[in-house]
mmCIF file as Biopython writes it, N, C-alpha, C and O atoms, coordinates in Angstrom:
data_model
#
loop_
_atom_site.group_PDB
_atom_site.id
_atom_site.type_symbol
_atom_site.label_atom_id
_atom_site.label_alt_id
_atom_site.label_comp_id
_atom_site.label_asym_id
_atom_site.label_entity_id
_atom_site.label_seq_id
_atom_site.pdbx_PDB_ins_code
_atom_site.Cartn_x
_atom_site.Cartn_y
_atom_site.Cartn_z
_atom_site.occupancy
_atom_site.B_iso_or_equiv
_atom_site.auth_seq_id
_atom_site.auth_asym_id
_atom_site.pdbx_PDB_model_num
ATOM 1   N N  . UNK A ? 1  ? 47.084 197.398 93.687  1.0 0.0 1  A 1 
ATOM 2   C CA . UNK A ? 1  ? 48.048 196.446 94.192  1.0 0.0 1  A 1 
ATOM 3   C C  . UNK A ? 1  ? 48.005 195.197 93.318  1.0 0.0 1  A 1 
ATOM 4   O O  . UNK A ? 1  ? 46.928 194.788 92.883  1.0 0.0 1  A 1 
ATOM 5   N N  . UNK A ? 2  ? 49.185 194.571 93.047  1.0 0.0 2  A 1 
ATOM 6   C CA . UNK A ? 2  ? 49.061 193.403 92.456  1.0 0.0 2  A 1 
ATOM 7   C C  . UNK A ? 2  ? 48.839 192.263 92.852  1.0 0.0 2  A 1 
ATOM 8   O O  . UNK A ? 2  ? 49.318 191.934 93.937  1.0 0.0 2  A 1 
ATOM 9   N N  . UNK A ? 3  ? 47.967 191.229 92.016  1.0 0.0 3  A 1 
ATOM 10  C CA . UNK A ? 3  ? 47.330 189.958 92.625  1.0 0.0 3  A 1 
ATOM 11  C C  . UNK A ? 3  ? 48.946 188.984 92.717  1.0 0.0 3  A 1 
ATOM 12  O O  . UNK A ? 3  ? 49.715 188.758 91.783  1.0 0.0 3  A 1 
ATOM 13  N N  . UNK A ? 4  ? 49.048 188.652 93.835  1.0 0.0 4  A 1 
ATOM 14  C CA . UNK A ? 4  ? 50.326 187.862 94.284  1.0 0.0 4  A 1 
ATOM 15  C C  . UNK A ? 4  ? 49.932 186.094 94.290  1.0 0.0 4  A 1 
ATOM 16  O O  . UNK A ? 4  ? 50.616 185.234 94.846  1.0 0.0 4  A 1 
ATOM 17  N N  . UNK A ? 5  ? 48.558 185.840 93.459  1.0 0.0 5  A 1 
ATOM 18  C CA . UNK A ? 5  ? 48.468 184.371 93.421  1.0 0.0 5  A 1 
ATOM 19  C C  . UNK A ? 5  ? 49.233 183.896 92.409  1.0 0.0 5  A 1 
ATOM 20  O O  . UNK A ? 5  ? 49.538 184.338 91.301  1.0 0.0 5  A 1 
ATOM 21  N N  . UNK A ? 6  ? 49.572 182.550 93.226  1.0 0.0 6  A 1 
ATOM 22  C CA . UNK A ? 6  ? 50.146 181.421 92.452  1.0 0.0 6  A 1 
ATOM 23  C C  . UNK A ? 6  ? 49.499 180.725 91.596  1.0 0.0 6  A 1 
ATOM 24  O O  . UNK A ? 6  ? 48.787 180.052 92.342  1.0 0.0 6  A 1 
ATOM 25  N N  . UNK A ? 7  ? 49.243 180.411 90.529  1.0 0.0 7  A 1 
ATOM 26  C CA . UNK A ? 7  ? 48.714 179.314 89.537  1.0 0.0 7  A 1 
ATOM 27  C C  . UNK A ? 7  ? 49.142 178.002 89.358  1.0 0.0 7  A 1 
ATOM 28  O O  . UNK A ? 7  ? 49.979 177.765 88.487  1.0 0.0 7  A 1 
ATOM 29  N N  . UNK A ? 8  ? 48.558 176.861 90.257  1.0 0.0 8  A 1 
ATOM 30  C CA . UNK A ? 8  ? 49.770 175.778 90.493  1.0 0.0 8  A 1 
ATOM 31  C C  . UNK A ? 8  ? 49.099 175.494 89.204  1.0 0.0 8  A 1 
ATOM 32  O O  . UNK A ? 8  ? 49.028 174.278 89.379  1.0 0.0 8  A 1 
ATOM 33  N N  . UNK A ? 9  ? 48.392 175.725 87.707  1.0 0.0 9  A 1 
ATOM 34  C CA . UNK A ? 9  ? 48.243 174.501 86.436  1.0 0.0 9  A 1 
ATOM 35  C C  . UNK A ? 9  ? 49.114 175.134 85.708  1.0 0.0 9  A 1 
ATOM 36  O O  . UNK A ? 9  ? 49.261 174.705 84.564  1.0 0.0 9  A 1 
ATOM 37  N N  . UNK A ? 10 ? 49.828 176.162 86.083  1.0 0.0 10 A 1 
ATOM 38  C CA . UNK A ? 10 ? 50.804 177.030 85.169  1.0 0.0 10 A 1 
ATOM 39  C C  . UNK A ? 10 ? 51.647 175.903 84.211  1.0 0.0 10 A 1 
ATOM 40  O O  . UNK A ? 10 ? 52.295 174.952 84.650  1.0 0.0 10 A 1 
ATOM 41  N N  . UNK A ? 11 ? 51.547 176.097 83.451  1.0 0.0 11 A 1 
ATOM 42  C CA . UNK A ? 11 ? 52.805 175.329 82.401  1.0 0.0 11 A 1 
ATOM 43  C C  . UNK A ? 11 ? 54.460 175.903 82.309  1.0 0.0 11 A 1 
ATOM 44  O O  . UNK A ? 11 ? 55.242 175.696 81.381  1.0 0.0 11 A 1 
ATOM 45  N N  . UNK A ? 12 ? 54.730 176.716 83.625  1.0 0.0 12 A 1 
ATOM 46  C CA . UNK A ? 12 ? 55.842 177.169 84.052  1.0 0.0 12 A 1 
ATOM 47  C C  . UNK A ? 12 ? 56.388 176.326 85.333  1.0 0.0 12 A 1 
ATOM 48  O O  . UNK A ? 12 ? 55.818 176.314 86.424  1.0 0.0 12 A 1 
ATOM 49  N N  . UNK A ? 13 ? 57.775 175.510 84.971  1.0 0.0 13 A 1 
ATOM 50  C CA . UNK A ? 13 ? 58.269 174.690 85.700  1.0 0.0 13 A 1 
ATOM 51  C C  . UNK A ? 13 ? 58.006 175.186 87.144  1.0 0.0 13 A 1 
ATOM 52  O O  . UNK A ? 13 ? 57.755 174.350 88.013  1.0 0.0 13 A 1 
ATOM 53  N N  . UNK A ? 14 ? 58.048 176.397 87.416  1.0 0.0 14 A 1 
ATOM 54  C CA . UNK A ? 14 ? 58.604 177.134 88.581  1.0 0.0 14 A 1 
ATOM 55  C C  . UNK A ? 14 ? 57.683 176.994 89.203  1.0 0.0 14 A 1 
ATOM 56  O O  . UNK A ? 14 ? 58.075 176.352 90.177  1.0 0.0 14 A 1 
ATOM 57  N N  . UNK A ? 15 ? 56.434 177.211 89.327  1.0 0.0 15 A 1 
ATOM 58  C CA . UNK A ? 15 ? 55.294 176.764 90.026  1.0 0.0 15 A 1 
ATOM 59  C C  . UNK A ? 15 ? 54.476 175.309 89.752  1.0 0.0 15 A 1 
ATOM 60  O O  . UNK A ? 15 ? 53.264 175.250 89.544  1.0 0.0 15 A 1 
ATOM 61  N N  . UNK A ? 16 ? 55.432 174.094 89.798  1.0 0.0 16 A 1 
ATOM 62  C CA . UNK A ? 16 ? 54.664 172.863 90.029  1.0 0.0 16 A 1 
ATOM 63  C C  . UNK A ? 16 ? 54.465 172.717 91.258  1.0 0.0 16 A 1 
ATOM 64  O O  . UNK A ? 16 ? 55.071 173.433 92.054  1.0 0.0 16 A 1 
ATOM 65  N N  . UNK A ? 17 ? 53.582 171.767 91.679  1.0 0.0 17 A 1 
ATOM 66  C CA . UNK A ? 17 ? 53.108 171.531 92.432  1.0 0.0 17 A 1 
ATOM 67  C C  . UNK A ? 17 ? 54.130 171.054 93.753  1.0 0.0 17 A 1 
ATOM 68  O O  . UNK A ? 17 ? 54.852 170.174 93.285  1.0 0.0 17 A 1 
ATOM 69  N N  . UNK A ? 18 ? 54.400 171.219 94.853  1.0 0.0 18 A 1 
ATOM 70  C CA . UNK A ? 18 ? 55.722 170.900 95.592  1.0 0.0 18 A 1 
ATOM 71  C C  . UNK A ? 18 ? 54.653 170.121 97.088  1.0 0.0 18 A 1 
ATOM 72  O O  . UNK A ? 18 ? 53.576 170.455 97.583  1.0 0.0 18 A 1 
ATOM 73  N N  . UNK A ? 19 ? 55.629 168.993 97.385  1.0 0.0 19 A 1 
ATOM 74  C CA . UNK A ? 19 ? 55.520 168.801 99.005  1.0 0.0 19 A 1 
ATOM 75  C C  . UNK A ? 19 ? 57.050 168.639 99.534  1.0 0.0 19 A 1 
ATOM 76  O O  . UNK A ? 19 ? 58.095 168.612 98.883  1.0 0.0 19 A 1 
ATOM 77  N N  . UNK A ? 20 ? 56.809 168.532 101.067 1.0 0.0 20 A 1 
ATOM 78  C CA . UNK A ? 20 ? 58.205 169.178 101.890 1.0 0.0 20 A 1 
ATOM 79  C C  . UNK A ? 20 ? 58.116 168.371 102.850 1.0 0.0 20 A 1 
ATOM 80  O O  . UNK A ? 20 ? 56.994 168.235 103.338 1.0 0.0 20 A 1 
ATOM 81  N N  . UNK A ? 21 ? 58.857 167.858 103.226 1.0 0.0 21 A 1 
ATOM 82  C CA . UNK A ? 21 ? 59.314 166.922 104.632 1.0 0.0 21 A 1 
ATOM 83  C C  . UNK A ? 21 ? 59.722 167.430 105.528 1.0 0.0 21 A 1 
ATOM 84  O O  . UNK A ? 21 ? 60.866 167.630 105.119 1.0 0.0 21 A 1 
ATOM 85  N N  . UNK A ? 22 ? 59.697 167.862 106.576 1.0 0.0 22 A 1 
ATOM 86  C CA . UNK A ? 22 ? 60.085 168.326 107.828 1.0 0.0 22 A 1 
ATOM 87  C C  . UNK A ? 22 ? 59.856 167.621 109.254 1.0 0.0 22 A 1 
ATOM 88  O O  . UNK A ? 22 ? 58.881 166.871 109.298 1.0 0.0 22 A 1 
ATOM 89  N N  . UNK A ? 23 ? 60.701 167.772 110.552 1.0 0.0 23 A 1 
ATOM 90  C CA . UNK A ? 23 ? 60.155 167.138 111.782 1.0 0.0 23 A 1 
ATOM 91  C C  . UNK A ? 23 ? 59.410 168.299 112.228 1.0 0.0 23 A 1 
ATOM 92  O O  . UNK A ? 23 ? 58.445 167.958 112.912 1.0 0.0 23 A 1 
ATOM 93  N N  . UNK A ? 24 ? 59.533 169.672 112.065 1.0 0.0 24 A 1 
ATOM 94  C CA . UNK A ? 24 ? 59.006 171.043 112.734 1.0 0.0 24 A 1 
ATOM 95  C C  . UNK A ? 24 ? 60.150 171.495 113.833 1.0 0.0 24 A 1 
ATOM 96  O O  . UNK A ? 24 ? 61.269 170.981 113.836 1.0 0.0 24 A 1 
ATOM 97  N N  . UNK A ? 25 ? 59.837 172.277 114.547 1.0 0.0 25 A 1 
ATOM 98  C CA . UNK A ? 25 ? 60.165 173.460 115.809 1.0 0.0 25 A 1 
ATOM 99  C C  . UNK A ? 25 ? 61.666 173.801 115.263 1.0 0.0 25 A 1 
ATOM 100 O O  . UNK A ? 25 ? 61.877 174.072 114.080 1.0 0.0 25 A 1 
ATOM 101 N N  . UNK A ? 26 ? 62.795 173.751 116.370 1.0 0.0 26 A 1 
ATOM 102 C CA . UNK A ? 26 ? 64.043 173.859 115.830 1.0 0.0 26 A 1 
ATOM 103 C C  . UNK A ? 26 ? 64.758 173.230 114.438 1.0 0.0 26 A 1 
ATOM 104 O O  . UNK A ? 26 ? 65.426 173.875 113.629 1.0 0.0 26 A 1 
ATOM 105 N N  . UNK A ? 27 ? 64.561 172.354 114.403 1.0 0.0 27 A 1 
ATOM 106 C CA . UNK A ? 27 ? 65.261 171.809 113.400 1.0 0.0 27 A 1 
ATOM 107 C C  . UNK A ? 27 ? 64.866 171.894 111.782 1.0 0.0 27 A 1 
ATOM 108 O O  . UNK A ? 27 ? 65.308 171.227 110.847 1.0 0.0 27 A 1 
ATOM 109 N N  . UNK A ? 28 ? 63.728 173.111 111.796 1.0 0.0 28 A 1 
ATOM 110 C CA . UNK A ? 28 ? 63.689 173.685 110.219 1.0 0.0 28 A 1 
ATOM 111 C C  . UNK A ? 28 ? 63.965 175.046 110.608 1.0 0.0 28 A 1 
ATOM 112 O O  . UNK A ? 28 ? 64.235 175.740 109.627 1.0 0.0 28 A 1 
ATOM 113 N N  . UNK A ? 29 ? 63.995 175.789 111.932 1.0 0.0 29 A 1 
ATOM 114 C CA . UNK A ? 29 ? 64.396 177.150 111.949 1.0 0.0 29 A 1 
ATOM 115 C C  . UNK A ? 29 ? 66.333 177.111 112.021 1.0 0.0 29 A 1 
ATOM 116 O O  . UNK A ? 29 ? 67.176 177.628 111.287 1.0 0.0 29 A 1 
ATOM 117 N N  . UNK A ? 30 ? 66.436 176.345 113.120 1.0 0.0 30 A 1 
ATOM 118 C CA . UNK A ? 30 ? 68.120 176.606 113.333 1.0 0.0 30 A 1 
ATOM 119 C C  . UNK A ? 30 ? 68.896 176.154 112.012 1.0 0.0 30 A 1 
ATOM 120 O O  . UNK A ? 30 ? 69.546 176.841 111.225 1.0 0.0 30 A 1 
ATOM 121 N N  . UNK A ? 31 ? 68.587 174.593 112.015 1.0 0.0 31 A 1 
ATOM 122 C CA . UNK A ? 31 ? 69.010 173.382 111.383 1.0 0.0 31 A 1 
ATOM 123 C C  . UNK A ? 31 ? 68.605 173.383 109.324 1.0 0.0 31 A 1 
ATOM 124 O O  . UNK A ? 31 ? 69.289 173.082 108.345 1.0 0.0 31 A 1 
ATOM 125 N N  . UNK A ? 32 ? 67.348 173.827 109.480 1.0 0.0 32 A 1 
ATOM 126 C CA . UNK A ? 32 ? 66.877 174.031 107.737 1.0 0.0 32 A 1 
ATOM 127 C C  . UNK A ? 32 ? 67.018 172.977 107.447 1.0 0.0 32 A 1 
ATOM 128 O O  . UNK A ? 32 ? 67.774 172.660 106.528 1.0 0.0 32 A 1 
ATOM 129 N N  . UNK A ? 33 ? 66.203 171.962 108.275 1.0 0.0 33 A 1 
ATOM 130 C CA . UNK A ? 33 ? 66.313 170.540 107.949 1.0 0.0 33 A 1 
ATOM 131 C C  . UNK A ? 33 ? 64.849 169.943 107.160 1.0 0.0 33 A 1 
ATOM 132 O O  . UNK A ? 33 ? 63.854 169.402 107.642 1.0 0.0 33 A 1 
ATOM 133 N N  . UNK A ? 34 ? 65.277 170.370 105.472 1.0 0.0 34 A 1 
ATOM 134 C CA . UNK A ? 34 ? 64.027 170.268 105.153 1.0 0.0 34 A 1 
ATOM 135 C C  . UNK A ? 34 ? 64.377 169.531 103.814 1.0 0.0 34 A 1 
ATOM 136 O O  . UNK A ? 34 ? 65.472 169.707 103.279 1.0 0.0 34 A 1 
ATOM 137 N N  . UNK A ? 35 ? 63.426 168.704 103.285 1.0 0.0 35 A 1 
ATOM 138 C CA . UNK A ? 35 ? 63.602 168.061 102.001 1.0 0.0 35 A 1 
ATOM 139 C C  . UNK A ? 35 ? 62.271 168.441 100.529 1.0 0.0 35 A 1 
ATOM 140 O O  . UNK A ? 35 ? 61.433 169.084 101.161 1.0 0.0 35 A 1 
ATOM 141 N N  . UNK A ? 36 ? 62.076 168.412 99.989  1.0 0.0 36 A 1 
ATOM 142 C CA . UNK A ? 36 ? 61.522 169.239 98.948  1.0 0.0 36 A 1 
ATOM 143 C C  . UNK A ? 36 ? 61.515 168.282 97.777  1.0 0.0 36 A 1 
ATOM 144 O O  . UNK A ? 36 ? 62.563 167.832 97.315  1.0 0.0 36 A 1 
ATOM 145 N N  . UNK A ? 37 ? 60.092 167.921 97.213  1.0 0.0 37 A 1 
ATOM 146 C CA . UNK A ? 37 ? 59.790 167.109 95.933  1.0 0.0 37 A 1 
ATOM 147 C C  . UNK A ? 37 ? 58.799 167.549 94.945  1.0 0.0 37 A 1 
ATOM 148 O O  . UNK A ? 37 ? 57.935 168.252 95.468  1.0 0.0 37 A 1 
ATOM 149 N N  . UNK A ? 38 ? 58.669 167.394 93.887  1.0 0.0 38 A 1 
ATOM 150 C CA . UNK A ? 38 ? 57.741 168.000 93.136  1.0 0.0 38 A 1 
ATOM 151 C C  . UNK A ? 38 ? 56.680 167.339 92.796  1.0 0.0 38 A 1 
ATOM 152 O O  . UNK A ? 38 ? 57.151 166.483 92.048  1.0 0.0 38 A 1 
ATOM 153 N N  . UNK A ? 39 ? 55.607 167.170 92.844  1.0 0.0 39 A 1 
ATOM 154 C CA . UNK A ? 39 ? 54.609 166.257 92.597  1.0 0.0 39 A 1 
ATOM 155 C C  . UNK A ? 39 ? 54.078 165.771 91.616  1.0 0.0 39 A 1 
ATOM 156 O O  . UNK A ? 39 ? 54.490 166.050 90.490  1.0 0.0 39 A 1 
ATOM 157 N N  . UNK A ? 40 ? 53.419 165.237 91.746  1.0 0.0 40 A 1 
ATOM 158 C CA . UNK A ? 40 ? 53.124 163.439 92.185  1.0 0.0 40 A 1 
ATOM 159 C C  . UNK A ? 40 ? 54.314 162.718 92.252  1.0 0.0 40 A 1 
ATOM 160 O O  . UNK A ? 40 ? 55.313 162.920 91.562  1.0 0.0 40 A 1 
ATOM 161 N N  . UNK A ? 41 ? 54.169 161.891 93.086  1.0 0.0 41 A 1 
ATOM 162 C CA . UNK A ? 41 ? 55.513 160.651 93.437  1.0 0.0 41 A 1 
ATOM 163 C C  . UNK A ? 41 ? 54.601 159.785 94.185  1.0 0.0 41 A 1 
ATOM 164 O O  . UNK A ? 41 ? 53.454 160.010 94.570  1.0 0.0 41 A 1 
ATOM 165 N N  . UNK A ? 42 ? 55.743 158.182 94.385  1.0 0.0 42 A 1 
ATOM 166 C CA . UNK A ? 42 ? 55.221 157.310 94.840  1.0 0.0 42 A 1 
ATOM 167 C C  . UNK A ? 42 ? 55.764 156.915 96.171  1.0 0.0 42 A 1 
ATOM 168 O O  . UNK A ? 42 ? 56.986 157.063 96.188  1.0 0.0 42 A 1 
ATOM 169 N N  . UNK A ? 43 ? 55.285 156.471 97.274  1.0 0.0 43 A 1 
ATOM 170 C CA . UNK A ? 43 ? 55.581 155.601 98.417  1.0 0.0 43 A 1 
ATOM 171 C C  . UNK A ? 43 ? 57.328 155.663 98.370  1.0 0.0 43 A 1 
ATOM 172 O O  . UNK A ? 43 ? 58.039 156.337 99.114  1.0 0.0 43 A 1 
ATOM 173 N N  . UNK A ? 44 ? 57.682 154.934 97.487  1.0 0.0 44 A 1 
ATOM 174 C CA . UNK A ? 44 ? 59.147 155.109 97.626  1.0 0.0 44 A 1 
ATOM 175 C C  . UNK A ? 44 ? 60.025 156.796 97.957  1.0 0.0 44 A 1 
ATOM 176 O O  . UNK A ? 44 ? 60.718 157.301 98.840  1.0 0.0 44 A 1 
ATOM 177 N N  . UNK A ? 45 ? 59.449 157.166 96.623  1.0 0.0 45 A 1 
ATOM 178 C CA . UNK A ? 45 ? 60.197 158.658 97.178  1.0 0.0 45 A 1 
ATOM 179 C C  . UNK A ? 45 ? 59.783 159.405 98.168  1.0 0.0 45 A 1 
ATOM 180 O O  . UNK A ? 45 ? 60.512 160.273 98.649  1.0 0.0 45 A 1 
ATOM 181 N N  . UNK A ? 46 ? 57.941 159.049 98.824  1.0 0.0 46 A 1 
ATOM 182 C CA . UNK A ? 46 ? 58.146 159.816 100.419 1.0 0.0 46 A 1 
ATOM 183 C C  . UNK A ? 46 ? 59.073 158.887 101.192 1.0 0.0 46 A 1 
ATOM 184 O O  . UNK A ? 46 ? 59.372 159.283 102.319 1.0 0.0 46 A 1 
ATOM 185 N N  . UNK A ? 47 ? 59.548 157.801 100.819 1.0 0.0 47 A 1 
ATOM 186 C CA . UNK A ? 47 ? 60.068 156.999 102.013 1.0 0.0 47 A 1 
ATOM 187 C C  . UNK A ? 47 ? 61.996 158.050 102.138 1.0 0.0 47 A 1 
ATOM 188 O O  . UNK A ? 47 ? 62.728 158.299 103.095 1.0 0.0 47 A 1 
ATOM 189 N N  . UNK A ? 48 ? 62.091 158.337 100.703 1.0 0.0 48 A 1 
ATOM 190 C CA . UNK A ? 48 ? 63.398 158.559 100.577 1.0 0.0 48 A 1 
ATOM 191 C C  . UNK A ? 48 ? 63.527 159.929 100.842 1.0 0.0 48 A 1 
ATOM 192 O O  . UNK A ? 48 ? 64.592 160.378 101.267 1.0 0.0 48 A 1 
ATOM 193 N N  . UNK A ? 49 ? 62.417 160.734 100.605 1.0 0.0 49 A 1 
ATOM 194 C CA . UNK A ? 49 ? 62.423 162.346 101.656 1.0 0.0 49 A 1 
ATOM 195 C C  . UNK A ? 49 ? 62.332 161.882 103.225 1.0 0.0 49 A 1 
ATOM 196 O O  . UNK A ? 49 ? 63.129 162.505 103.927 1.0 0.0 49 A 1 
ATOM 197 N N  . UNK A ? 50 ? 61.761 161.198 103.725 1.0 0.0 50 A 1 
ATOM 198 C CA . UNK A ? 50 ? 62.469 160.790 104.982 1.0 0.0 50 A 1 
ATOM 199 C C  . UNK A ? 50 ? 63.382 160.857 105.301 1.0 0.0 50 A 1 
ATOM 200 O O  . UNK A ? 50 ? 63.836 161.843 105.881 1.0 0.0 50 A 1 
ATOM 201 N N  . UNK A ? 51 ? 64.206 159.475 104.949 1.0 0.0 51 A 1 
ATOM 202 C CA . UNK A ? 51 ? 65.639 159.215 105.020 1.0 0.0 51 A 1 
ATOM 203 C C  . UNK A ? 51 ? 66.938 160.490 105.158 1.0 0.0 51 A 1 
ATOM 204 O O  . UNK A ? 51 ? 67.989 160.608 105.787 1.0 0.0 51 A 1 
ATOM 205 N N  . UNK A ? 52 ? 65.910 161.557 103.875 1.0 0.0 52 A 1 
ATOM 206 C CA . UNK A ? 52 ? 66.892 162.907 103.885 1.0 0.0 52 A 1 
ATOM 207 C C  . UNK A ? 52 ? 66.974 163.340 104.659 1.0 0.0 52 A 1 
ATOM 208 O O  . UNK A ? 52 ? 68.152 163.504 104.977 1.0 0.0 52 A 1 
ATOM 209 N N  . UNK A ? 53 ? 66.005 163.871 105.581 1.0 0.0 53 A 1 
ATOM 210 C CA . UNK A ? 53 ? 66.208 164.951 106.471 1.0 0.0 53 A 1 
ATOM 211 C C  . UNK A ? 53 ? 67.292 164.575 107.705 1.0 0.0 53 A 1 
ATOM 212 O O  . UNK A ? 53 ? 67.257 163.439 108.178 1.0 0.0 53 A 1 
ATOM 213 N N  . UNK A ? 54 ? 68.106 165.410 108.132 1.0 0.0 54 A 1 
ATOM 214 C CA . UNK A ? 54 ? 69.040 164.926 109.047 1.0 0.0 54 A 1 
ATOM 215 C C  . UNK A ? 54 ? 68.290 164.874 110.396 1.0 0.0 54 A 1 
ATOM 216 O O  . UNK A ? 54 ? 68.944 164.284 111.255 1.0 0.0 54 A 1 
ATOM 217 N N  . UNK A ? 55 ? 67.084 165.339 110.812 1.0 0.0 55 A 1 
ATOM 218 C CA . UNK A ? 55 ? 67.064 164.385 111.927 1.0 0.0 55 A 1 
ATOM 219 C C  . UNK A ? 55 ? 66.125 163.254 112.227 1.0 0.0 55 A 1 
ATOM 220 O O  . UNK A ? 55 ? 65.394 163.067 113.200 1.0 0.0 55 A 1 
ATOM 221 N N  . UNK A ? 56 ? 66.371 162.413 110.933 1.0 0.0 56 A 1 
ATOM 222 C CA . UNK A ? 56 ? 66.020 160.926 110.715 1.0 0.0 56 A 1 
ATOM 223 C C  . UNK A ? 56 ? 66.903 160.310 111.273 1.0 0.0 56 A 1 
ATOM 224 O O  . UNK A ? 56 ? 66.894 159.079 111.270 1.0 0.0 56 A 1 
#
């Protein structure tokens, strides 16, 4: 069977490092109310994945 790990030091865009904003329960299953950044960032841009999600 093949090893299905991820390599987050990969030097392939596709696996950088990611965090995700969500409130949870309904509103990432019904709604897909989710925002998505690639890492490292500062204070400002978690403030502005906030702001995204619609039920801010």
């Amino acid at each position: 069977m093949a090893d299905k790990r991820i390599d987050l030091d990969s030097p392939r865009p596709l696996f950088q490092p990611r965090s995700i904003a969500i409130l949870g329960g309904i509103f990432v299953e019904v709604l897909e109310d989710v925002t998505f950044r690639a890492a490292p960032f500062d204070v400002a841009e978690a403030r502005r994945m906030i702001r995204e999600i619609k039920s801010y």
